[in-house]
DRENPA-3360 file (N, C-alpha, C; in nm, 2 decimals, always signed):
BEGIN
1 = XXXXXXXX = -8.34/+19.21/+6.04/-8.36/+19.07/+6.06/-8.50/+19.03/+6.11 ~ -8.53/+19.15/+6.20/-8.71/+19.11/+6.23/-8.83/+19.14/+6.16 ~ -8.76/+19.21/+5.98/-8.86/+19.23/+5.94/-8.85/+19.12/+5.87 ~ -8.76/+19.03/+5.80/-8.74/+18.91/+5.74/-8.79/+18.80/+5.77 ~ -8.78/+18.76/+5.93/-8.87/+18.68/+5.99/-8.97/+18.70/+6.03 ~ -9.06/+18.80/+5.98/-9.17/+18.85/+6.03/-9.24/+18.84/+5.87 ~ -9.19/+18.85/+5.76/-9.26/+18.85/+5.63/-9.21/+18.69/+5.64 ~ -9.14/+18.57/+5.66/-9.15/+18.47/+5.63/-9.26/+18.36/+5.72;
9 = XXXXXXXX = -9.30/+18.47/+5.87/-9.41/+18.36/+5.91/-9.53/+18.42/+5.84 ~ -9.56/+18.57/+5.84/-9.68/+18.58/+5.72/-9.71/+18.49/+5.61 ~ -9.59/+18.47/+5.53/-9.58/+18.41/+5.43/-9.66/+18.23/+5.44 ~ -9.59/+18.20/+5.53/-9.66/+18.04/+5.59/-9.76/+18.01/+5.62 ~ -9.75/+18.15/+5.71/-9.94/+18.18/+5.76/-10.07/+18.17/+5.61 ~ -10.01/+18.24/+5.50/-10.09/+18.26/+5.42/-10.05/+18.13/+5.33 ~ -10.01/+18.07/+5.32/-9.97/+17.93/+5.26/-10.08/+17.84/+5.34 ~ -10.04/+17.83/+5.46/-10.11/+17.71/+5.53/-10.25/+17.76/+5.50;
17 = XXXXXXXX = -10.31/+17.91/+5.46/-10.46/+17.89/+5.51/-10.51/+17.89/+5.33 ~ -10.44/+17.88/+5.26/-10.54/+17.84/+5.11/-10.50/+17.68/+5.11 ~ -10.50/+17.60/+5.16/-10.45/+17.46/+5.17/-10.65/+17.41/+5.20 ~ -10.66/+17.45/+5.29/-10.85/+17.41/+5.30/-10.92/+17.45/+5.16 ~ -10.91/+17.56/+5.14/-10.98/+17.63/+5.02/-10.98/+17.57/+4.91 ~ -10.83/+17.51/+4.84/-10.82/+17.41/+4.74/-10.86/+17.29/+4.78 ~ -10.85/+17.20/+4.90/-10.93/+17.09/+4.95/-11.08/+17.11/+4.93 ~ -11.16/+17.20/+4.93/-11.27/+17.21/+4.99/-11.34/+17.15/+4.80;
25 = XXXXXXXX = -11.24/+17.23/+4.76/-11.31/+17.22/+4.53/-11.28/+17.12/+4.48 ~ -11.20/+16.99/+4.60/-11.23/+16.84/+4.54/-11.31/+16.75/+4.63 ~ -11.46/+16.80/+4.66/-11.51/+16.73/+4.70/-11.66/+16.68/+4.63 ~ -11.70/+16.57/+4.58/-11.80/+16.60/+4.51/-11.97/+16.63/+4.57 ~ -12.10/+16.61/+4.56/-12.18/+16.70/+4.62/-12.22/+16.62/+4.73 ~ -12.17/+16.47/+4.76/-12.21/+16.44/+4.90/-12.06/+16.44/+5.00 ~ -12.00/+16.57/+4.96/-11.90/+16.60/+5.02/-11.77/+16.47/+5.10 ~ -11.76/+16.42/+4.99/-11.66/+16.29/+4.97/-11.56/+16.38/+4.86;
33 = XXXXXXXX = -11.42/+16.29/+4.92/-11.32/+16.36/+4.84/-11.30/+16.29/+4.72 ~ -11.29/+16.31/+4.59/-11.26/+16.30/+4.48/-11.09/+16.32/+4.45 ~ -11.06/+16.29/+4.29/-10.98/+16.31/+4.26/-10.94/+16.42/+4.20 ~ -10.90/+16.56/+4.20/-10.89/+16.72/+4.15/-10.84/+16.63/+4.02 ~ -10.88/+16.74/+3.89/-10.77/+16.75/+3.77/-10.68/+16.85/+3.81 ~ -10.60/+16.83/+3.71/-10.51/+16.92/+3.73/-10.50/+17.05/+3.63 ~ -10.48/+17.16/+3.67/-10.51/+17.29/+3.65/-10.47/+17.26/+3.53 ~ -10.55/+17.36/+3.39/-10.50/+17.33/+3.24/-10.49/+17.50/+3.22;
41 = XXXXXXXX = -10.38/+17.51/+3.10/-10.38/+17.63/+3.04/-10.39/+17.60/+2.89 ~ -10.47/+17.71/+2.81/-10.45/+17.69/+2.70/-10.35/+17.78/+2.64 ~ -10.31/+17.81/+2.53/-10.24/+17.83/+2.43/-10.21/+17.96/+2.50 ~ -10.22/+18.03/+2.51/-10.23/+18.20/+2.60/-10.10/+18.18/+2.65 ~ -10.17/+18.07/+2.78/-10.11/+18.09/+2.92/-10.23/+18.10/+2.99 ~ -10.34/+18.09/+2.98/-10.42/+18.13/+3.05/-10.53/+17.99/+3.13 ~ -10.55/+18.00/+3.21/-10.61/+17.91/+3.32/-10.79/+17.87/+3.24 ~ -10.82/+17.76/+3.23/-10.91/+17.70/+3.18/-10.97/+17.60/+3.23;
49 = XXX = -11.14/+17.55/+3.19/-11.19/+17.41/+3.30/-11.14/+17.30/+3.23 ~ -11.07/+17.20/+3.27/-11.02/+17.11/+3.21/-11.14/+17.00/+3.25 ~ -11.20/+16.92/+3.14/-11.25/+16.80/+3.12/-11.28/+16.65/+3.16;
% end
């Protein structure tokens, strides 16, 4: 039981800290927030810059 609750606060812990990281890549260069696209994949499956 205490390793279950011990991999589910890791888990949050590492959830909560890429929450800045993705904030930080919609900001434009006078570091104002913008609107992100949203992630595109092409034909693959694979992760691409969307337009």
């Amino acid at each position: 039981m205490k390793k279950l609750v011990l991999a589910l606060t890791a888990l949050s812990l590492l959830g909560g800290a890429a929450t800045p990281s993705t904030a930080a890549a919609c900001r434009d260069k006078h570091r104002k927030f913008i609107k992100c696209p949203k992630l595109c994949r092409d034909a693959k499956g694979h992760f691409k810059k969307c337009t």
